[in-house]
TORKOL-4160 file (C-alpha; in steps of 0.2 Angstrom, whole numbers, padded with zeros to 4 digits, m for minus):
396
<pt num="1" X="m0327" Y="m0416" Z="m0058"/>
<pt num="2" X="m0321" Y="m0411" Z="m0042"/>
<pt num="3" X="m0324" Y="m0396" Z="m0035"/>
<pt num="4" X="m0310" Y="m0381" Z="m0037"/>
<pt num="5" X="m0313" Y="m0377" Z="m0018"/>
<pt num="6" X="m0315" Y="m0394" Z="m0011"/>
<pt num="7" X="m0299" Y="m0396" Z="m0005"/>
<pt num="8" X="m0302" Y="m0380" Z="0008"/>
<pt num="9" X="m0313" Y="m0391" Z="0017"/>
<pt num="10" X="m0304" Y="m0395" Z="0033"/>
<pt num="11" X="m0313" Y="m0410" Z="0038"/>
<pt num="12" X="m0313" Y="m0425" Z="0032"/>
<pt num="13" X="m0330" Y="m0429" Z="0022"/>
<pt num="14" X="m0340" Y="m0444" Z="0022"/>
<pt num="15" X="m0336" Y="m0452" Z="0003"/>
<pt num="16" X="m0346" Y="m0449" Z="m0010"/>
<pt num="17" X="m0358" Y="m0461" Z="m0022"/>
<pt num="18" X="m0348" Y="m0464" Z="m0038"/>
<pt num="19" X="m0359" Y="m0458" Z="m0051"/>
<pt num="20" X="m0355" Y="m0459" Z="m0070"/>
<pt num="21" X="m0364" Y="m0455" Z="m0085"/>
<pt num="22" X="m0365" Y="m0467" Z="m0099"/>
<pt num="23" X="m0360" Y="m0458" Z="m0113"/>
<pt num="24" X="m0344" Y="m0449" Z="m0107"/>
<pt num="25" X="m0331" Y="m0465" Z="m0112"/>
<pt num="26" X="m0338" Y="m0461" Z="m0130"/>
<pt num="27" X="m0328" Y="m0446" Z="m0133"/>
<pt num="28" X="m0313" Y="m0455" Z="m0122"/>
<pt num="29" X="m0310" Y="m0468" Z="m0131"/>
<pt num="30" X="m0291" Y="m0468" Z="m0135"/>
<pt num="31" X="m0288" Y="m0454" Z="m0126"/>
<pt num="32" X="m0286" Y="m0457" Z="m0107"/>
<pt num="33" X="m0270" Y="m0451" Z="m0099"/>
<pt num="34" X="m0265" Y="m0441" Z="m0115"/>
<pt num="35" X="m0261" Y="m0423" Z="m0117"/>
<pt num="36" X="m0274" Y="m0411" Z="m0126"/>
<pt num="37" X="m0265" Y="m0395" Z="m0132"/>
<pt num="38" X="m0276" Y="m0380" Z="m0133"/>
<pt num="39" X="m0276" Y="m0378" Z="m0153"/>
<pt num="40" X="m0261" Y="m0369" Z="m0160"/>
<pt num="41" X="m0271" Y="m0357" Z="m0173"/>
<pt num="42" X="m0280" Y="m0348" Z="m0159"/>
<pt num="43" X="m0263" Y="m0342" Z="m0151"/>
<pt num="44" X="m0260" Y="m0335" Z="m0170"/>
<pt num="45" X="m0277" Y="m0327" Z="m0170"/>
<pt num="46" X="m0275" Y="m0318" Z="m0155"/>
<pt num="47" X="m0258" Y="m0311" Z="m0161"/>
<pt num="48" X="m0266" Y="m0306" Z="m0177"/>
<pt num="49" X="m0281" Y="m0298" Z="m0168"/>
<pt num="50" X="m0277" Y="m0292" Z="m0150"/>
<pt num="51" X="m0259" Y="m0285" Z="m0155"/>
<pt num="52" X="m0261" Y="m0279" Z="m0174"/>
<pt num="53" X="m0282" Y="m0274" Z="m0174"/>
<pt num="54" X="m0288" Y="m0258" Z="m0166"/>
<pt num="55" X="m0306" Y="m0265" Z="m0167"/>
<pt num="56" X="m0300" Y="m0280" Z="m0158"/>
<pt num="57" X="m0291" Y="m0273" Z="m0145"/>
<pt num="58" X="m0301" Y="m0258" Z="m0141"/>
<pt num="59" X="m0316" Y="m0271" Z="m0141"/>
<pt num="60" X="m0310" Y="m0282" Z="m0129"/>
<pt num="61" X="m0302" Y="m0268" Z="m0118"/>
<pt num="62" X="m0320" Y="m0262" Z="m0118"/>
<pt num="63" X="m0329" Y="m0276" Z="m0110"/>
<pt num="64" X="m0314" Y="m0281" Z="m0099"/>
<pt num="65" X="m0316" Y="m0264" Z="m0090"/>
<pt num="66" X="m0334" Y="m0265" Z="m0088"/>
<pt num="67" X="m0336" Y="m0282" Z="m0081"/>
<pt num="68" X="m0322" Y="m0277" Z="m0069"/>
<pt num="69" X="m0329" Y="m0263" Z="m0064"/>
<pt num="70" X="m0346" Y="m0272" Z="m0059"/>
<pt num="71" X="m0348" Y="m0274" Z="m0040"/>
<pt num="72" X="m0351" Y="m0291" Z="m0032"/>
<pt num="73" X="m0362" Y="m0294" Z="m0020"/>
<pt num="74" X="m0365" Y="m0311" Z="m0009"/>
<pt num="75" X="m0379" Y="m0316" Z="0003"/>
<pt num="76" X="m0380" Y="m0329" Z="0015"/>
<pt num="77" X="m0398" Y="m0339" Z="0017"/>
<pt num="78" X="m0403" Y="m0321" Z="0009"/>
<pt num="79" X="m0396" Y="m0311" Z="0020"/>
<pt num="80" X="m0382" Y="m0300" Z="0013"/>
<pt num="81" X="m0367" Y="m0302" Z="0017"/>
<pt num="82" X="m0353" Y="m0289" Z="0015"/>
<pt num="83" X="m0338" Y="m0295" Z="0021"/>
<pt num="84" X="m0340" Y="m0314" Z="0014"/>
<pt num="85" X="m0323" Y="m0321" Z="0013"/>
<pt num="86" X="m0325" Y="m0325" Z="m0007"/>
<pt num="87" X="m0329" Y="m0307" Z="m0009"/>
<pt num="88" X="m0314" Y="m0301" Z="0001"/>
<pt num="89" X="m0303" Y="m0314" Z="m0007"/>
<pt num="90" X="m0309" Y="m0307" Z="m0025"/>
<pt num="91" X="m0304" Y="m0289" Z="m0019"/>
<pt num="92" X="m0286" Y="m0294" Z="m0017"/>
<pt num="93" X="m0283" Y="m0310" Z="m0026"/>
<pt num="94" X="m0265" Y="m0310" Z="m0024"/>
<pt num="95" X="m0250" Y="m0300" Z="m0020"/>
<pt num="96" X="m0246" Y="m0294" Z="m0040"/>
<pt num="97" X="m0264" Y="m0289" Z="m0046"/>
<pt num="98" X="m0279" Y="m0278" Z="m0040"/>
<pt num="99" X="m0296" Y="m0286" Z="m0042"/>
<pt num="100" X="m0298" Y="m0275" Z="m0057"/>
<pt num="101" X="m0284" Y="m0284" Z="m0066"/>
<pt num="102" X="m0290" Y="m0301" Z="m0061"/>
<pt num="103" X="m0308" Y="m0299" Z="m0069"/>
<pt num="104" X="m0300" Y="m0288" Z="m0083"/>
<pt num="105" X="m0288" Y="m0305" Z="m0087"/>
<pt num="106" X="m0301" Y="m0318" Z="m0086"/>
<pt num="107" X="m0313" Y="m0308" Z="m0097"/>
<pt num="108" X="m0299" Y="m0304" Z="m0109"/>
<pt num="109" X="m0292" Y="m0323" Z="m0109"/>
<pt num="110" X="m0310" Y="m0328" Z="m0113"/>
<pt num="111" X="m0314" Y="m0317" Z="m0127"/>
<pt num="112" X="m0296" Y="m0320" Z="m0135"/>
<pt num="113" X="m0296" Y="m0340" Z="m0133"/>
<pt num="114" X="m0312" Y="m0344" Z="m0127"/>
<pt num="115" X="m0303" Y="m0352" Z="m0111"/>
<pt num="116" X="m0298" Y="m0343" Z="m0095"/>
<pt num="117" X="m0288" Y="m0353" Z="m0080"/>
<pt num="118" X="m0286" Y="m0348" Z="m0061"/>
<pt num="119" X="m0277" Y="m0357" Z="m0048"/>
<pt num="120" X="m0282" Y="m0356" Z="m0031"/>
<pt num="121" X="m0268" Y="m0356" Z="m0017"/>
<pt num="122" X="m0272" Y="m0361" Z="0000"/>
<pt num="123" X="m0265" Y="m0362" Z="0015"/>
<pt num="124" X="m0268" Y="m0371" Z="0033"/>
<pt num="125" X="m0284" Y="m0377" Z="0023"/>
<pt num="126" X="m0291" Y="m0361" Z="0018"/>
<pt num="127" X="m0290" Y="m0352" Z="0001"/>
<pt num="128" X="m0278" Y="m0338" Z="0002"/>
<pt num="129" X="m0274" Y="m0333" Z="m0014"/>
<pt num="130" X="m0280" Y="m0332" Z="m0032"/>
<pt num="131" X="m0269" Y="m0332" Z="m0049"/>
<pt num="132" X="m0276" Y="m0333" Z="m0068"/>
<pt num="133" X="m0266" Y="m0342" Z="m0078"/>
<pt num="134" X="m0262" Y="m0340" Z="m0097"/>
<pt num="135" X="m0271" Y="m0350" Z="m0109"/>
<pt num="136" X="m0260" Y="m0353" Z="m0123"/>
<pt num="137" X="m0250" Y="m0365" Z="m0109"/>
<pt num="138" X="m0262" Y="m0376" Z="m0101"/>
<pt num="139" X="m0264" Y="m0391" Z="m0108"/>
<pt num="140" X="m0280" Y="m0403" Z="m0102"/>
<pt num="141" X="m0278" Y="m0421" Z="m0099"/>
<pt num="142" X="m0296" Y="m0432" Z="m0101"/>
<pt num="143" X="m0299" Y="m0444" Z="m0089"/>
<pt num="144" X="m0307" Y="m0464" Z="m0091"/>
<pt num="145" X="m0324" Y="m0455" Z="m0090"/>
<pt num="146" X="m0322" Y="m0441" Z="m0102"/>
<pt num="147" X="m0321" Y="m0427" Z="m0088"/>
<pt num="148" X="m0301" Y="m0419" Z="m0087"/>
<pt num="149" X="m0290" Y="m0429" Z="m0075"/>
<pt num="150" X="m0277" Y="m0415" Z="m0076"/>
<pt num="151" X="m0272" Y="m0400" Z="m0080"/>
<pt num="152" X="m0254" Y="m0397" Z="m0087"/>
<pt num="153" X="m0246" Y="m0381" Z="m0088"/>
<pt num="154" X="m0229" Y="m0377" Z="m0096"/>
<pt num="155" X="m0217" Y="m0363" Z="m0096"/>
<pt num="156" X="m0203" Y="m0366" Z="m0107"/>
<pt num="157" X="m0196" Y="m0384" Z="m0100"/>
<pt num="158" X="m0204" Y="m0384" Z="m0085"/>
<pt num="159" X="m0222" Y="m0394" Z="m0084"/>
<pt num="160" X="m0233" Y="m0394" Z="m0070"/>
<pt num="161" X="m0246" Y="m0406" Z="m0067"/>
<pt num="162" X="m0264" Y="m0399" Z="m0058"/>
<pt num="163" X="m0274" Y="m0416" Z="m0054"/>
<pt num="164" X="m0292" Y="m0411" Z="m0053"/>
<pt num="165" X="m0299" Y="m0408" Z="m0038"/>
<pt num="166" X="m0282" Y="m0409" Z="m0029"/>
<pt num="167" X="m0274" Y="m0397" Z="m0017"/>
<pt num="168" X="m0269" Y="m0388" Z="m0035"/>
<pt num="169" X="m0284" Y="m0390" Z="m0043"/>
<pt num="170" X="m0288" Y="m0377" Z="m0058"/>
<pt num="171" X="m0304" Y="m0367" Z="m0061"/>
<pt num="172" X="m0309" Y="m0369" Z="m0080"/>
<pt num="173" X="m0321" Y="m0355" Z="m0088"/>
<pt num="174" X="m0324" Y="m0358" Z="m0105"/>
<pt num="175" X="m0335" Y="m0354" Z="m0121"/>
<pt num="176" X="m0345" Y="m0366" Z="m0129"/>
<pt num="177" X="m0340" Y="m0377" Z="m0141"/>
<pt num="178" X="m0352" Y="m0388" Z="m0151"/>
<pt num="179" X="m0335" Y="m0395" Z="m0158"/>
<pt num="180" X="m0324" Y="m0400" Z="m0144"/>
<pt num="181" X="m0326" Y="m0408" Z="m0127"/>
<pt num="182" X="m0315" Y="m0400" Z="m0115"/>
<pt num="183" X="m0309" Y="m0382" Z="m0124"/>
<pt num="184" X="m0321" Y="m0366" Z="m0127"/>
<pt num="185" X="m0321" Y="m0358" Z="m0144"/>
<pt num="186" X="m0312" Y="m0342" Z="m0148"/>
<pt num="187" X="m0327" Y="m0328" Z="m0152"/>
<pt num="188" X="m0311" Y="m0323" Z="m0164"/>
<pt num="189" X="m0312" Y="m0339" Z="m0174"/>
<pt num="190" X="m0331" Y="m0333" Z="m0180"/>
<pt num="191" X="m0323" Y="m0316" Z="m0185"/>
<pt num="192" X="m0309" Y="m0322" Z="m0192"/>
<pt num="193" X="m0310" Y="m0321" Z="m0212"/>
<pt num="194" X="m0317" Y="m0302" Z="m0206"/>
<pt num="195" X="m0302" Y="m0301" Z="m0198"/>
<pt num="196" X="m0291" Y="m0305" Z="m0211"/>
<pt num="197" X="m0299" Y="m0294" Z="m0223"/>
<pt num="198" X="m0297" Y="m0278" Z="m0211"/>
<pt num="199" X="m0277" Y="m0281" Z="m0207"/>
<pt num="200" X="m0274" Y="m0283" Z="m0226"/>
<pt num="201" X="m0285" Y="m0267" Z="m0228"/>
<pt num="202" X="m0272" Y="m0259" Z="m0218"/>
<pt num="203" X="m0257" Y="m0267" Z="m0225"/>
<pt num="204" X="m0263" Y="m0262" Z="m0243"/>
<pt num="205" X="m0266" Y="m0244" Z="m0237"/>
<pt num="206" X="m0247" Y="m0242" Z="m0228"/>
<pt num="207" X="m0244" Y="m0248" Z="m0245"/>
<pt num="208" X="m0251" Y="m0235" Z="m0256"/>
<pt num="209" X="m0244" Y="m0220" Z="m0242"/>
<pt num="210" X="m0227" Y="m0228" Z="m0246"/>
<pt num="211" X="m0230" Y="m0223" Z="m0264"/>
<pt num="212" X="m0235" Y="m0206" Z="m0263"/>
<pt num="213" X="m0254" Y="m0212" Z="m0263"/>
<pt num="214" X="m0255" Y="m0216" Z="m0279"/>
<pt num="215" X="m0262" Y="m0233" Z="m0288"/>
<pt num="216" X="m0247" Y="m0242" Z="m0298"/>
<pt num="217" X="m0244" Y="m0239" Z="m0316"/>
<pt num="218" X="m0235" Y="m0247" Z="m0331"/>
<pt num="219" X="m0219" Y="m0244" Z="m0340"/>
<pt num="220" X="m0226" Y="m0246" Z="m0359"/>
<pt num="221" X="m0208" Y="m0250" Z="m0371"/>
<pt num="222" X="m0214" Y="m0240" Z="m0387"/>
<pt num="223" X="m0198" Y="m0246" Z="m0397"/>
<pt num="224" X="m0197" Y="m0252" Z="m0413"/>
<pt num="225" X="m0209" Y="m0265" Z="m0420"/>
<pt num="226" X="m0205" Y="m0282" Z="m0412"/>
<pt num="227" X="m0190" Y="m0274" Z="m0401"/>
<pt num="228" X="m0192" Y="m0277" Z="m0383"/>
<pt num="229" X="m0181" Y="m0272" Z="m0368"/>
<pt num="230" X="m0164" Y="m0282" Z="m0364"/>
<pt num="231" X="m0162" Y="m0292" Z="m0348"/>
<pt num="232" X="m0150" Y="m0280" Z="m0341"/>
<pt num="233" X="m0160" Y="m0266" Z="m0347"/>
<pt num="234" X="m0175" Y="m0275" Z="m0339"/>
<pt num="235" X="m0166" Y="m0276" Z="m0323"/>
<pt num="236" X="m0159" Y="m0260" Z="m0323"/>
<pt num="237" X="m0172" Y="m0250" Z="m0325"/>
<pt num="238" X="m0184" Y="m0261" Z="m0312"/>
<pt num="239" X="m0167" Y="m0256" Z="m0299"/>
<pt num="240" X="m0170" Y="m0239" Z="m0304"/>
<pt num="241" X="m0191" Y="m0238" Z="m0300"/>
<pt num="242" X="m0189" Y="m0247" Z="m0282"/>
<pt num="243" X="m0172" Y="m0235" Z="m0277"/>
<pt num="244" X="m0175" Y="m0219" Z="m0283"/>
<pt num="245" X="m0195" Y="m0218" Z="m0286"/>
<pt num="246" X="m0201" Y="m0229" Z="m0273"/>
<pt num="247" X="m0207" Y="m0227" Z="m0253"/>
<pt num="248" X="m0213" Y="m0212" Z="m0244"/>
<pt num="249" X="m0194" Y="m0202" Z="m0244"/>
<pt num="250" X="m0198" Y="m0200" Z="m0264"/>
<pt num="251" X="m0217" Y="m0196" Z="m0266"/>
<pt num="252" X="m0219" Y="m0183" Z="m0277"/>
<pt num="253" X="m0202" Y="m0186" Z="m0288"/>
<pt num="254" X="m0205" Y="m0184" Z="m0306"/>
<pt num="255" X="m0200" Y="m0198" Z="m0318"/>
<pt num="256" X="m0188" Y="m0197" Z="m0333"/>
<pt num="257" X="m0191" Y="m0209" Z="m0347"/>
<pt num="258" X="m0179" Y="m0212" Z="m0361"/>
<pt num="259" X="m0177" Y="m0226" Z="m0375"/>
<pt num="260" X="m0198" Y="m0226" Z="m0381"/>
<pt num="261" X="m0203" Y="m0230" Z="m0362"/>
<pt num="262" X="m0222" Y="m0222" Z="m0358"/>
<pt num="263" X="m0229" Y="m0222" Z="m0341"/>
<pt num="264" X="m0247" Y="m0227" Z="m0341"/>
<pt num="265" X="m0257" Y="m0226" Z="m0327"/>
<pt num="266" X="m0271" Y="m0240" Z="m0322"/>
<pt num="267" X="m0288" Y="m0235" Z="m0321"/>
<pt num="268" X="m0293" Y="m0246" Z="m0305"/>
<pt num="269" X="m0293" Y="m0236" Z="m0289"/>
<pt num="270" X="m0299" Y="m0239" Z="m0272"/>
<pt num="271" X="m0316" Y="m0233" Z="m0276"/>
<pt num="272" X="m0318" Y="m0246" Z="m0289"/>
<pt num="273" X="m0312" Y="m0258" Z="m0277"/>
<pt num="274" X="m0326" Y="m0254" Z="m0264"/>
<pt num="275" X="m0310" Y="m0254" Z="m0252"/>
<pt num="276" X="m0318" Y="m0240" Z="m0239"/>
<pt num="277" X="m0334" Y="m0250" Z="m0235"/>
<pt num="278" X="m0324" Y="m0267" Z="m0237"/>
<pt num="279" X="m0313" Y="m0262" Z="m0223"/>
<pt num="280" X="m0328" Y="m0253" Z="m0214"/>
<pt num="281" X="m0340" Y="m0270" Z="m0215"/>
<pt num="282" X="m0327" Y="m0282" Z="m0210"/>
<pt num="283" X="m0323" Y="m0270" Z="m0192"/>
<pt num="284" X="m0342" Y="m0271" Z="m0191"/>
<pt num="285" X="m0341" Y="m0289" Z="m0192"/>
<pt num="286" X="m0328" Y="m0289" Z="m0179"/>
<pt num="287" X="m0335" Y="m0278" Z="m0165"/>
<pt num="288" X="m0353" Y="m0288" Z="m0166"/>
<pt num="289" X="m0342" Y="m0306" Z="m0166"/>
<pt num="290" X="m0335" Y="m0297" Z="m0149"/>
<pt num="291" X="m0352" Y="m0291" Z="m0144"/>
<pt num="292" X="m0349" Y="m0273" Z="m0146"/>
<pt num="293" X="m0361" Y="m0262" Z="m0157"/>
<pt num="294" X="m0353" Y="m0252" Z="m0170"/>
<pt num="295" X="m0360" Y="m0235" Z="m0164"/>
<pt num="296" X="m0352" Y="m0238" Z="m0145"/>
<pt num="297" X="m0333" Y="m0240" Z="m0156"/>
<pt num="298" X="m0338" Y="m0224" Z="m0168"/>
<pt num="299" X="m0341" Y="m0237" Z="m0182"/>
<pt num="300" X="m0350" Y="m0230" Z="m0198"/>
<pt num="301" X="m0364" Y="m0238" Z="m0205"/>
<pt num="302" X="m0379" Y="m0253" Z="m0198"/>
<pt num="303" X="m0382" Y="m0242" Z="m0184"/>
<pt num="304" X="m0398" Y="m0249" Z="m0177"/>
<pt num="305" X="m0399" Y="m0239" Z="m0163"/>
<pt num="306" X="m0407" Y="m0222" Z="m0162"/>
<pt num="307" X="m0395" Y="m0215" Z="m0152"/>
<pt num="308" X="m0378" Y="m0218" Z="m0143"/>
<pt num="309" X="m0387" Y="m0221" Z="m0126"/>
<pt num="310" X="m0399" Y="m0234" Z="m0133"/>
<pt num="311" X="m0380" Y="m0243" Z="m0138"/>
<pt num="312" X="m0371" Y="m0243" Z="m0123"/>
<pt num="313" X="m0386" Y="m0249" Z="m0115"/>
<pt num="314" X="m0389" Y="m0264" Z="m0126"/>
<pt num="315" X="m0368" Y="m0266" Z="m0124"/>
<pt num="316" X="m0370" Y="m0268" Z="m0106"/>
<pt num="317" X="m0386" Y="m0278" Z="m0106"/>
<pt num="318" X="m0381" Y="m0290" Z="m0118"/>
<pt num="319" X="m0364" Y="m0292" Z="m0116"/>
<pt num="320" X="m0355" Y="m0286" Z="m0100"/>
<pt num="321" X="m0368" Y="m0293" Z="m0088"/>
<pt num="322" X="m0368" Y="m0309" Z="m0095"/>
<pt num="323" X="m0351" Y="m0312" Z="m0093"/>
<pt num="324" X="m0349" Y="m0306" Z="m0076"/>
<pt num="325" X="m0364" Y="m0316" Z="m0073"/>
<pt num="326" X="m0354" Y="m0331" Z="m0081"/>
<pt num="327" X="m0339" Y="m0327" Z="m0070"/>
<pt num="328" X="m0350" Y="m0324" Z="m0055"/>
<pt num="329" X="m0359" Y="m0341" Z="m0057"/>
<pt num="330" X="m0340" Y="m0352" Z="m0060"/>
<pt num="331" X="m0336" Y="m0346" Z="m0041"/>
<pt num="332" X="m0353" Y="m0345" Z="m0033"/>
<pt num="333" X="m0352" Y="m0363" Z="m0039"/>
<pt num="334" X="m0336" Y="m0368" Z="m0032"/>
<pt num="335" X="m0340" Y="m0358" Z="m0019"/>
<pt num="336" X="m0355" Y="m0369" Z="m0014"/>
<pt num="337" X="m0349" Y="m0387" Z="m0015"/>
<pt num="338" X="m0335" Y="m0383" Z="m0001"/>
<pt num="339" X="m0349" Y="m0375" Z="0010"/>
<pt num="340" X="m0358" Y="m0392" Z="0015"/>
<pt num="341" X="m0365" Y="m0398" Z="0030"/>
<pt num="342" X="m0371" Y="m0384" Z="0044"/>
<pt num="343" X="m0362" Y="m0369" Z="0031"/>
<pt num="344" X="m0374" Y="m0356" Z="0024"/>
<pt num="345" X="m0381" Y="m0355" Z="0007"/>
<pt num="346" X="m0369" Y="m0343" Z="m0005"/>
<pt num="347" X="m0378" Y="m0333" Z="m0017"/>
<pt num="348" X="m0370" Y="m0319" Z="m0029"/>
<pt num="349" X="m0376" Y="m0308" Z="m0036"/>
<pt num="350" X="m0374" Y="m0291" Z="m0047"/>
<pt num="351" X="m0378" Y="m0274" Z="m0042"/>
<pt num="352" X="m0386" Y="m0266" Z="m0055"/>
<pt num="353" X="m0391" Y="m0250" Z="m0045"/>
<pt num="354" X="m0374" Y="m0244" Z="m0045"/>
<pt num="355" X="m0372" Y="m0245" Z="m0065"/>
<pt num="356" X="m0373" Y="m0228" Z="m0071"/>
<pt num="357" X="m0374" Y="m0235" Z="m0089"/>
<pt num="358" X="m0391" Y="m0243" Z="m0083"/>
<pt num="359" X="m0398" Y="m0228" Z="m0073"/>
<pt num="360" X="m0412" Y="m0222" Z="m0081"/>
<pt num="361" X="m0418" Y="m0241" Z="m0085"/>
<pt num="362" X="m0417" Y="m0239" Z="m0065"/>
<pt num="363" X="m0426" Y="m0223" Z="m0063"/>
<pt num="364" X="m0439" Y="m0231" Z="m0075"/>
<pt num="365" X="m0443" Y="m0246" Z="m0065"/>
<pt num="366" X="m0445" Y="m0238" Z="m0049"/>
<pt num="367" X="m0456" Y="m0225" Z="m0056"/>
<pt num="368" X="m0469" Y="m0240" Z="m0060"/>
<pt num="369" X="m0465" Y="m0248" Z="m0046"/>
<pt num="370" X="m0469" Y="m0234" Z="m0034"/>
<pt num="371" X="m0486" Y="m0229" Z="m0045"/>
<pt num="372" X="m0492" Y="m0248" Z="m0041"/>
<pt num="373" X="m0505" Y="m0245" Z="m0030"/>
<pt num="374" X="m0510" Y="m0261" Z="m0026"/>
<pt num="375" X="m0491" Y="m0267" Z="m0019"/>
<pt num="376" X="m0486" Y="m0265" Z="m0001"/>
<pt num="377" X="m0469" Y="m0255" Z="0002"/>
<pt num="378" X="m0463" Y="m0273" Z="0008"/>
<pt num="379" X="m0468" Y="m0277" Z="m0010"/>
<pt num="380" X="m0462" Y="m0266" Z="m0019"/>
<pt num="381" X="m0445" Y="m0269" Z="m0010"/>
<pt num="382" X="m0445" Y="m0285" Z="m0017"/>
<pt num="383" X="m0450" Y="m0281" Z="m0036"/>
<pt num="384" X="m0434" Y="m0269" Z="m0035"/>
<pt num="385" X="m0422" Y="m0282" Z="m0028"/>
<pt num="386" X="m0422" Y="m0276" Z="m0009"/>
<pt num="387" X="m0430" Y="m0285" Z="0006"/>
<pt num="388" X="m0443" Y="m0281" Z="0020"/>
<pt num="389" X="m0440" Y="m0266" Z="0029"/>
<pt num="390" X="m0433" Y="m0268" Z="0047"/>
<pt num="391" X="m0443" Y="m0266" Z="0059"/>
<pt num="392" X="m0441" Y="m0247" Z="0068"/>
<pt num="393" X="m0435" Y="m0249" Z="0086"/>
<pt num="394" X="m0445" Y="m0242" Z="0099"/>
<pt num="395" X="m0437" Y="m0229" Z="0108"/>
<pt num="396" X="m0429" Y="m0233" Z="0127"/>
């Protein structure tokens, strides 16, 4: 597939050796040309979980911020490079969003659907701009060999057609998915009967405030033998219980029976119900579908960790930097195919030294390093990710 930055390239290239593989028309049979819509469950997952579960949200708002706030850095044929123009671009992607917000929507976009979009704008030949797009209206369309031809995006009635590789082209992160050949899988989709379990858990318990806290009894007809209760006295009285006794406003009122009726109260409560560690299992489930441990969100229970510093620690090494490193590695990519010919080699990378989470994993490191006897300093440098010293100059 085309590059997302090839069309930067101002001058014209020498055309390239058609290369396809063999197996990619397998999964295109019949498909060529013809719209694939993101499927429509994920949207409703993301509704259910990101706008309706605090485990969710405060999950994904988590790791959002941290990747953002990860700084960048990019070297040129190892040299460091500081004012790289992908890195300036990524500071001040366009006119309506900070870099923060830009990096907080992709990673938000990948942990809801699995998917996150951007759209480059360029202008004169030279990438300008930089615009995420939502992923609940891009639509891909495969190509003869498999690869997307097209990207199609809809707002409403209007439909806009991104050819690959073209001067619209779309950058496409994704998940993987064993399942499905163009889209990523929604980490939501593995949490999803947890999910469930833990909105119903809070349904039921608005529920049970509503009615002064109390489990639900039954009216018990102690009439004469074989007598049982009219259809308009049925209905009347079942009027009565959900206007007058029913709902927060009436917690508390007392309940006058007449006509042989008994209130018995059911036995089953939410402790027989395990409903506390039901609910509290299934945010568990969530937070480590997300990649969250439960003792960074305040989570009771499977807290493997000795100690809250040990968890955020683990939080950041296994799940921030490998999806900035997964965001840093789409545009390094993009990045490297417009940069042919006499252009220098683009590397990113992260720097970790400015991670406070990670500072006394840091101050560990260079403590060995510096007892290391046997290294030079030039050495040294190099273990801990810096190069050679410059050389001093002699004074005039």
């Amino acid at each position: 597939m085309p590059s997302f930055f090839s069309r930067l390239k101002g001058a014209a290239s020498a055309p390239a050796q058609v290369k396809s593989s063999r197996t990619a028309a397998l999964f295109s049979v019949g498909l060529p040309g013809l719209m694939r819509p993101q499927p429509r469950h994920v949207s409703e997952l993301v509704r259910q979980g990101y706008e309706q579960n605090p485990i969710v949200f405060r999950s994904v708002r988590m790791i959002a911020e941290a990747v953002a706030s990860v700084p960048w850095l990019a070297y040129e044929n190892g040299v460091e490079t500081p004012d790289h123009p992908l890195l300036v671009l990524l500071a001040n992607p366009n006119p309506a969003q900070s870099s923060t917000s830009f990096l907080e929507m992709l990673v938000s976009n990948l942990l809801l659907f699995g998917n996150a979009y951007v759209e480059g704008v360029s202008l004169d030949g030279q990438l300008r701009e930089l615009h995420g797009l939502r992923p609940d209206r891009m639509s891909i369309v495969p190509g003869p060999n498999g690869w997307p031809a097209a990207f199609e995006y809809r707002v409403g009635a209007e439909r806009i057609r991104f050819a690959a590789g073209d001067s619209g082209a779309i950058l496409h992160f994704k998940i993987f998915a064993p399942l499905d050949d163009h889209y990523g899988v929604s980490p939501l989709a593995a949490a999803e009967t947890a999910l469930d379990i833990h909105n119903a858990a809070g349904v039921w318990n608005r529920a049970l405030l509503e009615n002064a806290a109390r489990p639900s009894g039954a009216l018990v007809y102690a009439g004469p033998e074989g007598a049982t209760l009219s259809d308009e006295q049925f209905d009347r009285l079942k009027s009565e219980l959900d206007e007058s006794f029913s709902g927060a406003r009436n917690a508390g009122r007392p309940l006058l029976l007449e006509g042989g009726l008994d209130w018995k109260a059911l036995s089953l409560t939410p402790k027989d119900m395990d409903f506390i560690e039901a609910k509290a299992a299934a945010a568990r489930e969530i937070a480590l579908a997300l990649g969250v441990p439960p003792l960074v969100l305040g989570l009771p229970g499977d807290n493997t960790f000795s100690n809250y510093q040990e968890a955020n620690r683990a939080f950041w090494r296994q799940t921030v930097l490998p999806f900035a490193s997964r965001l840093q590695a789409g545009f390094q990519s993009g990045f490297q195919s417009w940069q042919s010919g006499d252009f220098p080699q683009l590397e990113l990378r992260l720097d970790t030294d400015r991670i406070d989470a990670l500072a006394s994993e840091r101050a560990a490191e260079w403590a060995r390093v510096t007892s290391a006897s046997f290294l030079t300093d030039d050495e040294k440098r190099e273990a801990v990710g810096y190069g050679p010293r410059p050389p001093r100059q002699a004074n005039p």
